[in-house]
C-alpha positions as CSV (number, residue, x, y, z in Angstrom):
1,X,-18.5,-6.6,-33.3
2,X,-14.9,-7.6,-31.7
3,X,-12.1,-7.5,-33.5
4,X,-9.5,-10.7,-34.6
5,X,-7.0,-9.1,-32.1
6,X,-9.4,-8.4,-28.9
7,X,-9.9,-10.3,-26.1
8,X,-11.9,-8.5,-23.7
9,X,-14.8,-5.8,-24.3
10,X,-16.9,-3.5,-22.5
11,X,-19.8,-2.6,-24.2
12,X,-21.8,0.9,-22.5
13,X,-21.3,-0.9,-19.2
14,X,-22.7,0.5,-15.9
15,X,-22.7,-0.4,-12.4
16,X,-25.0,0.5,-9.8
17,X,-24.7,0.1,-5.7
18,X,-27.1,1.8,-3.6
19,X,-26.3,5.4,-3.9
20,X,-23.2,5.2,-6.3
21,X,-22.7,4.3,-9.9
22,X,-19.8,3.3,-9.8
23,X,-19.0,2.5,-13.1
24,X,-20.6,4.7,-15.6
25,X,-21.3,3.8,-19.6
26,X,-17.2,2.3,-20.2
27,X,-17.0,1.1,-23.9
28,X,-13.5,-0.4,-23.3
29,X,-11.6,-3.0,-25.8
30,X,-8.3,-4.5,-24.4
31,X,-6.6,-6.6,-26.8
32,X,-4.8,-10.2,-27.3
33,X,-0.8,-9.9,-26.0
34,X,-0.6,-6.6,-24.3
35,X,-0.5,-5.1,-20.5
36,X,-3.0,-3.1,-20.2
37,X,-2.6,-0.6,-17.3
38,X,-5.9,0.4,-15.2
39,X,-5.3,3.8,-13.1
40,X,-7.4,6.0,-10.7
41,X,-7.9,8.1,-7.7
42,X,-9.4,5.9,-5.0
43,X,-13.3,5.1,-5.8
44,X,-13.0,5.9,-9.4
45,X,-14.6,2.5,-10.4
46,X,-11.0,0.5,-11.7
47,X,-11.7,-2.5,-9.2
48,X,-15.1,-2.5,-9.7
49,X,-14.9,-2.7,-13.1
50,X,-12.2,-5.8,-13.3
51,X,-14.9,-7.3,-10.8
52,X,-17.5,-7.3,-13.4
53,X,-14.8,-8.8,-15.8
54,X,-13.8,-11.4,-13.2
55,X,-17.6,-12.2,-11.7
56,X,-17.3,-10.7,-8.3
57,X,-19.8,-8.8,-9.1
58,X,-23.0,-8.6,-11.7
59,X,-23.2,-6.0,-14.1
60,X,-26.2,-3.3,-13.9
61,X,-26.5,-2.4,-17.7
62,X,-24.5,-3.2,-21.0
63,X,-22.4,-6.3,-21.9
64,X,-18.8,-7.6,-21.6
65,X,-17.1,-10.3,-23.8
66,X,-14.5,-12.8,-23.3
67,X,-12.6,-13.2,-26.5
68,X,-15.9,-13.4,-28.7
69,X,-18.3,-14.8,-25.6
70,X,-20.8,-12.8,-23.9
71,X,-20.7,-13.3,-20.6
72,X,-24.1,-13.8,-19.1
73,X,-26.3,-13.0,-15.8
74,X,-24.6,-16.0,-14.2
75,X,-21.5,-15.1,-14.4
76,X,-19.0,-16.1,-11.5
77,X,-15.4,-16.6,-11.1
78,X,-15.0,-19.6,-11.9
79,X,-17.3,-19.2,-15.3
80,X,-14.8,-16.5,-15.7
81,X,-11.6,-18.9,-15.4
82,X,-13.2,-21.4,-17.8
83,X,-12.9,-18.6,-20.6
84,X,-9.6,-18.1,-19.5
85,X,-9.6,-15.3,-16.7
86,X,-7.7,-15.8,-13.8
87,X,-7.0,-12.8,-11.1
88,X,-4.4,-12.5,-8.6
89,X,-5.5,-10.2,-5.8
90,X,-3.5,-7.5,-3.6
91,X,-4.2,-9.9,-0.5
92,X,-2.5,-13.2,-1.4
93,X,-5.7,-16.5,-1.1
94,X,-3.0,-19.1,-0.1
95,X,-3.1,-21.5,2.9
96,X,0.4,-20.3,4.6
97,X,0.5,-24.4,6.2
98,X,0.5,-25.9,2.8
99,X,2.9,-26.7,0.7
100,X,3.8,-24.8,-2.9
101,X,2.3,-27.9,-4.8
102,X,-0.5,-28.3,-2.5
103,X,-1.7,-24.2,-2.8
104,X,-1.6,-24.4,-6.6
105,X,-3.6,-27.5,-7.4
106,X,-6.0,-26.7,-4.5
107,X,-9.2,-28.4,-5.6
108,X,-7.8,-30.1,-8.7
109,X,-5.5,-32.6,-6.1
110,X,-4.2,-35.5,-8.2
111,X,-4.9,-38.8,-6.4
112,X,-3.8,-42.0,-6.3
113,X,-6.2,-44.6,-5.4
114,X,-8.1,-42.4,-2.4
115,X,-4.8,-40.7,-1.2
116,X,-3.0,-37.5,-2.1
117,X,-0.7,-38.2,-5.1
118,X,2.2,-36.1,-3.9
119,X,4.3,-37.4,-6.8
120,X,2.3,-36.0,-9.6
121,X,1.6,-33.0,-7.7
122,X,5.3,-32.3,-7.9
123,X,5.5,-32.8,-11.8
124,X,2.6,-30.8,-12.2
125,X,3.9,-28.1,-10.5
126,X,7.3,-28.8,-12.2
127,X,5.8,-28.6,-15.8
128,X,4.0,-25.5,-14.9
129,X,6.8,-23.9,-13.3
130,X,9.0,-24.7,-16.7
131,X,6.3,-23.7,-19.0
132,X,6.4,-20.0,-17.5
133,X,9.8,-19.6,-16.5
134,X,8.2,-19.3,-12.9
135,X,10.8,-21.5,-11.0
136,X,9.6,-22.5,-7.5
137,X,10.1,-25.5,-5.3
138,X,6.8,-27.8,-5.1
139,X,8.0,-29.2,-1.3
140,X,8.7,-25.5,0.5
141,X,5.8,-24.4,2.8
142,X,3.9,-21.0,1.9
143,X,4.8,-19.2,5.2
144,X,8.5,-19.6,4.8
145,X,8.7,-17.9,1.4
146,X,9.5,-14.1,0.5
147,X,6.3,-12.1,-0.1
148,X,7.4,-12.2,-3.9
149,X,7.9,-16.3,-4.2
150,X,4.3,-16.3,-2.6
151,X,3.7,-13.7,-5.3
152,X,5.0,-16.1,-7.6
153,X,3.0,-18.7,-6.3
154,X,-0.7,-17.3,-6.4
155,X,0.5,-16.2,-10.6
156,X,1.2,-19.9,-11.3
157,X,-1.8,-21.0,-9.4
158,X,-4.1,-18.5,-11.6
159,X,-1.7,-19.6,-14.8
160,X,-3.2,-23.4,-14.2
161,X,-6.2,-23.1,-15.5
162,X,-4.5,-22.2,-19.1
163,X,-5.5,-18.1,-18.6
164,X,-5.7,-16.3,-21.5
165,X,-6.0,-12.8,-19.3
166,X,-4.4,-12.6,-16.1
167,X,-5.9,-9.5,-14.2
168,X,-2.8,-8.4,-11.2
169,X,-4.4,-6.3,-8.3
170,X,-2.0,-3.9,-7.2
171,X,0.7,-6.5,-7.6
172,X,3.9,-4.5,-6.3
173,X,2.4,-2.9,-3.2
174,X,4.4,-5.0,-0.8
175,X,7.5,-6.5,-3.1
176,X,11.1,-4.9,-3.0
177,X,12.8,-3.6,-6.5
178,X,14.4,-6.9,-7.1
179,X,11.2,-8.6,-6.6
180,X,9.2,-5.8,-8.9
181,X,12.2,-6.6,-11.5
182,X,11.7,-10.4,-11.3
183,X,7.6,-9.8,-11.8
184,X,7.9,-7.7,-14.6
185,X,9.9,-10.0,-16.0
186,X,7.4,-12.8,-15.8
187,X,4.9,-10.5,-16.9
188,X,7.4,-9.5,-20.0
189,X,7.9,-13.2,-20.9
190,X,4.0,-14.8,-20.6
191,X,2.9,-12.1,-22.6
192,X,5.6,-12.4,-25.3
193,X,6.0,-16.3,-25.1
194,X,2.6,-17.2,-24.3
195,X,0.4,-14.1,-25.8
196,X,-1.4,-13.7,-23.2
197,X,-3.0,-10.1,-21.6
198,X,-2.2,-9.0,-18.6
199,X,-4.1,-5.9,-17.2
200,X,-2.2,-4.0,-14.1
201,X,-4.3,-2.3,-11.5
202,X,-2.2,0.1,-10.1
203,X,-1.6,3.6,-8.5
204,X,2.1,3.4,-9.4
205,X,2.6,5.5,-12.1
206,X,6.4,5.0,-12.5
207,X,5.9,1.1,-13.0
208,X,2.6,1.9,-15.6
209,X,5.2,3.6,-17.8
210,X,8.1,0.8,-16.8
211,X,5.9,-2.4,-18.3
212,X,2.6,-1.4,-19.6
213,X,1.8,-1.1,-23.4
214,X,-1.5,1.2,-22.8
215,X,-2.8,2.7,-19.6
216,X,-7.1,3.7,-19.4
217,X,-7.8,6.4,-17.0
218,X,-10.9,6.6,-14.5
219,X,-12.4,9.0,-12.6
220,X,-15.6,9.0,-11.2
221,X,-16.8,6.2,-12.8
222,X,-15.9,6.8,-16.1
223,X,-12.9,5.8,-18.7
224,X,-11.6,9.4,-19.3
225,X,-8.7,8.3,-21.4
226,X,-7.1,5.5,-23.3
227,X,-3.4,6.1,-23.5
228,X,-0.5,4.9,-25.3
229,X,2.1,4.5,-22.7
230,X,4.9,5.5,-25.2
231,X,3.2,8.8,-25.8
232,X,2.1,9.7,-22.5
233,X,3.9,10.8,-19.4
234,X,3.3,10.1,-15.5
235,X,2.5,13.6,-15.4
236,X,-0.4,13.9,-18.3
237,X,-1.7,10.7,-16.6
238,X,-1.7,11.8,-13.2
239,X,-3.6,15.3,-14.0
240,X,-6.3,13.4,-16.3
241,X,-7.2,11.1,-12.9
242,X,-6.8,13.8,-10.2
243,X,-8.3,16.8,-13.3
244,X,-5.7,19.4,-12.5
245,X,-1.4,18.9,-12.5
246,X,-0.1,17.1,-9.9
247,X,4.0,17.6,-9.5
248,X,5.8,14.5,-7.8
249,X,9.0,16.0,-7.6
250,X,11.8,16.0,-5.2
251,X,10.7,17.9,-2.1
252,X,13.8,17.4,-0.3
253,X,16.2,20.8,0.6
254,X,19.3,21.5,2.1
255,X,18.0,21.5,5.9
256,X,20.0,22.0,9.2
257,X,20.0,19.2,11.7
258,X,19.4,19.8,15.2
259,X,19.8,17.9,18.1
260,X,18.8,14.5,18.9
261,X,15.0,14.4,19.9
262,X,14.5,10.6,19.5
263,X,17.0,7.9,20.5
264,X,16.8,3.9,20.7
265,X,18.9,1.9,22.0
266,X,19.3,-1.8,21.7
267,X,15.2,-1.7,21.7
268,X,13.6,-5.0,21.8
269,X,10.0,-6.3,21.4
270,X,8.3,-9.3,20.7
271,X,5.7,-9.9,17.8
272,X,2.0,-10.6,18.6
273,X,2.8,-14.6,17.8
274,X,5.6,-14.0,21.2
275,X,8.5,-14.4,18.5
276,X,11.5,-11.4,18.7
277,X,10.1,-8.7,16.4
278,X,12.7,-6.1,17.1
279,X,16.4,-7.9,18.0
280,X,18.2,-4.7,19.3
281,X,17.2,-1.5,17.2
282,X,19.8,1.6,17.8
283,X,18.4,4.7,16.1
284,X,18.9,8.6,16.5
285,X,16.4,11.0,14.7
286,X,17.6,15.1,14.9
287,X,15.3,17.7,14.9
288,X,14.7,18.9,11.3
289,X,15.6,15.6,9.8
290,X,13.4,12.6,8.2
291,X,14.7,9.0,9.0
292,X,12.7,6.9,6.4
293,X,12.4,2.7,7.6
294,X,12.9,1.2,4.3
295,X,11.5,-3.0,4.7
296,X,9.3,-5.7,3.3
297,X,6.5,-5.4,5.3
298,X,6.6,-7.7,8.3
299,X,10.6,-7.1,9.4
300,X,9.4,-5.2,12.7
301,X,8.5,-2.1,11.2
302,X,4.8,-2.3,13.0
303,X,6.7,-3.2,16.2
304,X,8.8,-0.3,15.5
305,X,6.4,2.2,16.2
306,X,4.0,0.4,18.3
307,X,7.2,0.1,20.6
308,X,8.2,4.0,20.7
309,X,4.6,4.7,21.2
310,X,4.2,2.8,24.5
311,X,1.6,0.6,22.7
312,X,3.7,-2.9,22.7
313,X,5.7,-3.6,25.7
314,X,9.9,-3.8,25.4
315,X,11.3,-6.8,26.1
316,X,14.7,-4.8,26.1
317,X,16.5,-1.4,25.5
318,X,15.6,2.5,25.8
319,X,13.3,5.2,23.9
320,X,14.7,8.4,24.9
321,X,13.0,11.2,24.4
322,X,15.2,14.6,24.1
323,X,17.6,13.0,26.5
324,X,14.9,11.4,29.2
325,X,14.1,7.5,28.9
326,X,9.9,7.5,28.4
327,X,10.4,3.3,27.8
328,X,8.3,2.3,30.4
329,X,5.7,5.1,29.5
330,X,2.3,4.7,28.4
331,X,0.8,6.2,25.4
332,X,-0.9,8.6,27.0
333,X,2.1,9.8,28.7
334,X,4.5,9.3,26.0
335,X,2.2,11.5,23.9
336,X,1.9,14.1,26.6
337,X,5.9,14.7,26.3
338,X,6.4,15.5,22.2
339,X,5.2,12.5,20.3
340,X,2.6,13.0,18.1
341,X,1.6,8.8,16.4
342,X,-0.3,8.4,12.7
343,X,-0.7,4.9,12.8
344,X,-0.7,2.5,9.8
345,X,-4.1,1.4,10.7
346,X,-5.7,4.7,10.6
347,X,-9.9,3.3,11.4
348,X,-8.6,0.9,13.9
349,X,-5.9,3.0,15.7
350,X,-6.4,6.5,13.7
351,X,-9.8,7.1,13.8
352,X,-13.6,6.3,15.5
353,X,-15.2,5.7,12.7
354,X,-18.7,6.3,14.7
355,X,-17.8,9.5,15.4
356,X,-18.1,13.4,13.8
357,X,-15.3,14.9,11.9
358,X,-15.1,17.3,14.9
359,X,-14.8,15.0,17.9
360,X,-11.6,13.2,16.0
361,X,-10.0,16.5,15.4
362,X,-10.2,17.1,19.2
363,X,-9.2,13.8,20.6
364,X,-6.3,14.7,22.7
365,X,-7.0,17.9,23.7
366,X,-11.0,17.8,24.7
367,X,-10.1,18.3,28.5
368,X,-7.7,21.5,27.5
369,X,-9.7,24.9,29.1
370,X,-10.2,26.1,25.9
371,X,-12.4,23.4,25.0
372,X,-14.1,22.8,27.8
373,X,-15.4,23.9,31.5
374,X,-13.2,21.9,34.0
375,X,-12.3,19.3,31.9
376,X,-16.0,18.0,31.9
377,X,-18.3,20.4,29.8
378,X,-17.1,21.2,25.6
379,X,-17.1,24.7,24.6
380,X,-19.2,23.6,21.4
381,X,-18.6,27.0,19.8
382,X,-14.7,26.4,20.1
383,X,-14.6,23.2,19.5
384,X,-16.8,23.7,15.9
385,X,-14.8,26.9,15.3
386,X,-11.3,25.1,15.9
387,X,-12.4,22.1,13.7
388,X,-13.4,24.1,10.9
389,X,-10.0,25.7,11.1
390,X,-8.1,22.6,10.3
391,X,-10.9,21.0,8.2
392,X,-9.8,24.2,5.9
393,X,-6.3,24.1,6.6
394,X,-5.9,20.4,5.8
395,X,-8.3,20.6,2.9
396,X,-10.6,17.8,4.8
397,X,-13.1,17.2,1.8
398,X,-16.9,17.1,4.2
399,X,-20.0,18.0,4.0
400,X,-19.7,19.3,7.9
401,X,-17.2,18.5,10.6
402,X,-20.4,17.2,12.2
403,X,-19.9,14.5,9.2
404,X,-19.6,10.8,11.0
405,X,-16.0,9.4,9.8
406,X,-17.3,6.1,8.3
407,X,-19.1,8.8,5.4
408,X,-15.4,9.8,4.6
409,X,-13.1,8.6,1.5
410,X,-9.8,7.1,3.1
411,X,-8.0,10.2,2.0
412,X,-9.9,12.5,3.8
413,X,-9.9,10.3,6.8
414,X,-6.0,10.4,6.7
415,X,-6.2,14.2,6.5
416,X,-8.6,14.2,9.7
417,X,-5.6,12.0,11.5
418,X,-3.2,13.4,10.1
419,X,-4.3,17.5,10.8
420,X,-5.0,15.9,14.3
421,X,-1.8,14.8,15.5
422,X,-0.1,17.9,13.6
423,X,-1.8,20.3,15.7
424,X,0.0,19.1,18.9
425,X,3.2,20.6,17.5
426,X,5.2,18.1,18.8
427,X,9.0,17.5,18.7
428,X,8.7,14.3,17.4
429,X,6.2,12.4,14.8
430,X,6.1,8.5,13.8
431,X,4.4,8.5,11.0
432,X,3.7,5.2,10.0
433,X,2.2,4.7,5.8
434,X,0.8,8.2,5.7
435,X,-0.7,7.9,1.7
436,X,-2.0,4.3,2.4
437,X,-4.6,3.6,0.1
438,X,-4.9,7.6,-0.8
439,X,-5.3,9.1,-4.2
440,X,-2.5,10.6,-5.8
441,X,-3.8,14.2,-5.2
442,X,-3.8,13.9,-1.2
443,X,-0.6,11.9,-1.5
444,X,0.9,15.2,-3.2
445,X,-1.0,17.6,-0.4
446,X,0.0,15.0,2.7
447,X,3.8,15.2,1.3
448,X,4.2,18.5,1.4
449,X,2.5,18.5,5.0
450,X,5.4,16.6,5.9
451,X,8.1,18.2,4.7
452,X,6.2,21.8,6.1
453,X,7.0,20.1,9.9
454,X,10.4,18.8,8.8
455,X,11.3,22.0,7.8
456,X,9.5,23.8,11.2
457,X,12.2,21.2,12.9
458,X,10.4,18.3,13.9
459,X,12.1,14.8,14.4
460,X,10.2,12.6,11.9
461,X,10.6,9.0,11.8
462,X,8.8,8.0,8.5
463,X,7.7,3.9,8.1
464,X,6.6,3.5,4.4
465,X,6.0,0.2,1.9
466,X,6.3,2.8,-0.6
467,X,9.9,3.0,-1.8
468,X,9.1,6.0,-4.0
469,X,7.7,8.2,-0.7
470,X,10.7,6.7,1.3
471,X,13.1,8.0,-1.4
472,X,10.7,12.0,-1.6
473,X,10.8,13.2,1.7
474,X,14.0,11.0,3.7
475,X,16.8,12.8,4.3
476,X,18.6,9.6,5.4
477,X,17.2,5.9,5.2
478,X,17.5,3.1,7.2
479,X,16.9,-0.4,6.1
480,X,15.3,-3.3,8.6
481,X,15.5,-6.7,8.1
482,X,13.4,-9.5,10.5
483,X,13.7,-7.1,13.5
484,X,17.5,-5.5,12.8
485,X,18.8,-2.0,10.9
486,X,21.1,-4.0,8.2
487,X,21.9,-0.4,6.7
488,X,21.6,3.6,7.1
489,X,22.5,6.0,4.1
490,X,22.0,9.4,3.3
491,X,18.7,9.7,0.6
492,X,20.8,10.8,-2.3
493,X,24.4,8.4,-1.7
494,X,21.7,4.8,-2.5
495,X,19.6,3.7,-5.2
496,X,16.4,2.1,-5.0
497,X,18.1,-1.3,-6.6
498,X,21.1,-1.1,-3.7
499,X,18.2,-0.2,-0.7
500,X,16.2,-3.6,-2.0
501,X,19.2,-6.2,-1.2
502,X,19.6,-4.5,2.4
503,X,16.1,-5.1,2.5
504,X,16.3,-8.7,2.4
505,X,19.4,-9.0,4.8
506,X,21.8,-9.3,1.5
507,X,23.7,-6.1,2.0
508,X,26.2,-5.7,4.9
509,X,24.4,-6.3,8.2
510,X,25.1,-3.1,10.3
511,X,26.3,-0.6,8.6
512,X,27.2,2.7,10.6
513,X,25.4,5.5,10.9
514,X,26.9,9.0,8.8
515,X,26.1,10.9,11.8
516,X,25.4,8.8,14.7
């Protein structure tokens, strides 16, 4: 029986996919006015599960309520939004051509006559907007608003329907600390002025113990832990998820620089859309140093690497390489002379997902005499014996090396990259969102990775959405802006707060380098 205060139950519910239960007996009761955190490793059943509560998906066995209502065997999402559930997921469902007004009343357009009413839209919108302290313009086009106004946008759309629970997937994976700020804000305020629940999915622990009231922990498929976020730690949370301690912190030390391994100068690019990505990037990376790229996603960083790499042609400037200009190089070539590439893409670029554990590990060097017969015939004894020696190394989680990629979790897939392009012992390394996506214990291993080749002297230029990474293992950070450096600071002379307004082009455009 629910109680007065509870709006959602889980009642002993499982669900089944072909092979995997992922969600295993979770008797869960989240309740009327607070934020209910959801953590997890990767795979531990915390999507799934809001799924069920959202009806994406059907539930196997047991039942879930909806402040007193069962839901039944027809359950869909919009059954759920009629008893008041509304979900906002990571990848923003907004046409970028339409207007504010025209995204959030999308299917429920108000007419007049047989046309588009485009002055009630507005007051619709308007009333919204003022009800939730959510202020937004009804006129501006999606695709010329901030990643955290569209943010904005897709919460007052959900709010429309009159949610009582508002489910936010990963909702602070691509938003700057102002913009985090402003959404906890509005989470702060609809749950205080307007009682309703709002339940986080997140792998963000700092921001779990920032704005959530309780946090449930999952592994495996099952609800380990119900927490009360006052009385819990980001430590006690992340060793009940991962089942052994996990320590986040600083890894950075007092290194030596060397000399400069990676320069740019003036680089330019254009986008795939033939739009200027990169408008003149100057950039020096020593040996033994981390240069973290600090940006809303979409402000070149993509372009960056793809650009160093040989992968997207210049349209202007130099990469040099130890001195020597490799800009017109290909990647082939460019890898050939020190640069070792984890892209942020790591099954389109990273990875054949087709292939064994084994034959990824050896990309790159299948034609060296070591592990094969000129160039033509693999040494399959080597080959096996040098993959097993990384798959250890790296702590590659397989059944085999002879494992096919596509059977791998995404963290073990960024250790097979990643333990790939390490074993070139390169100079250089772009590493481009290395804990994508990855649970928090290969996160910690993959870190210290890192910082192992920082400190063995490698130039590393690190691109990262993930502020908290950036701020771990930089020893200086650069910010970038639609295609230009607007700042570069030494890790510990910045805050987050300050790196966020050169972020968005508000801090002063082309600030000098310490050490340039």
């Amino acid at each position: 029986m629910s109680t007065p205060n509870e709006i959602v139950r889980f009642s002993h519910v499982s669900k089944q996919f072909p092979g995997t239960l992922a969600n295993d007996d979770i008797s869960l009761s989240i309740m009327k006015g607070e934020v209910f955190a959801l953590v997890g490793e990767n795979g531990a059943g915390k999507s799934t599960l809001m799924n069920l509560l959202y009806g994406l998906q059907d539930v196997t066995l047991g039942e879930i309520t909806i402040d007193g209502t069962k839901i039944t065997a027809q359950h869909n999402p919009e059954k759920a939004m009629e008893l008041g559930v509304s979900m906002v997921h990571q990848h923003f469902k907004l046409v970028p051509s339409f207007t504010v007004a025209q995204n959030i009343l999308l299917g429920h357009e108000p007419k007049k006559g047989l046309a588009y009413d485009f002055a009630a839209a507005r007051e619709t919108v308007r009333k919204l907007s003022e009800t939730y302290g959510l202020e937004v313009n009804p006129d501006d086009e999606v695709q010329k608003l901030s990643i955290g106004l569209q943010q904005r946008v897709e919460i007052l759309k959900a709010l429309r329907i009159g949610a009582k629970v508002l489910i936010l997937d990963e909702p602070t994976a691509v938003l700057t600390p102002q913009e985090t700020d402003e959404l906890f804000d509005v989470i702060r305020r609809i749950v205080r002025e307007n009682g309703m629940t709002v339940i986080l999915i997140t792998h963000r622990l700092p921001e779990v113990m920032q704005i959530s009231d309780r946090v449930g922990v999952m592994k495996r498929g099952k609800l380990v832990s119900v927490l009360e976020t006052a009385a819990t730690s980001q430590r006690e949370i992340a060793s009940l998820m991962v089942g052994r301690d996990v320590i986040f912190d600083e890894l950075r030390t007092e290194h030596p620089l060397g000399e400069e391994r990676l320069v740019l100068k003036g680089l330019q690019a254009d986008s795939d859309r033939n739009l200027p990505a990169l408008r003149g990037i100057d950039l020096k990376v020593h040996a033994g140093e981390i240069v973290g790229v600090c940006g809303v996603e979409g402000n070149g960083q993509t372009e960056l690497a793809e650009c160093i790499m040989g992968i997207r042609p210049q349209t202007g400037g130099q990469v040099l390489l130890n001195g020597v200009d490799i800009s017109r190089l290909g990647p082939r070539e460019i890898r050939e002379k020190g640069v070792s590439f984890i892209p942020e893409d790591r099954m389109t670029t990273g990875a054949d997902a087709k292939s064994s554990v084994e034959e990824n590990l050896l990309l790159g060097k299948q034609k060296k005499k070591e592990f094969s017969l000129f160039g033509i015939h693999l040494k399959r004894k080597a080959v096996r014996d040098y993959a097993n020696t990384l798959q250890e190394k790296f702590d590659i989680r397989t059944s085999g090396v002879e494992e096919k990629m596509s059977s791998l979790s995404g963290g073990n897939i960024q250790k097979v990259v990643i333990a790939r392009e390490f074993s070139f012992e390169t100079p250089v390394l772009i590493i481009s969102q290395p804990t994508r996506g990855v649970d928090i214990g290969a996160i910690e291993f993959i870190h210290e990775r890192i910082m192992q080749k920082r400190n063995e002297g490698a130039a590393i230029l690190l691109i990262s959405a993930d502020l908290d990474e950036l701020f771990r293992l930089s020893d200086r950070l650069v910010t970038i802006y639609e295609g230009k450096l607007t700042g570069s600071f030494q890790t510990e002379d910045i805050t987050r707060e300050e790196i966020g307004y050169y972020m968005t082009g508000a801090g002063h455009e082309g600030k000098e380098e310490k050490h340039a």
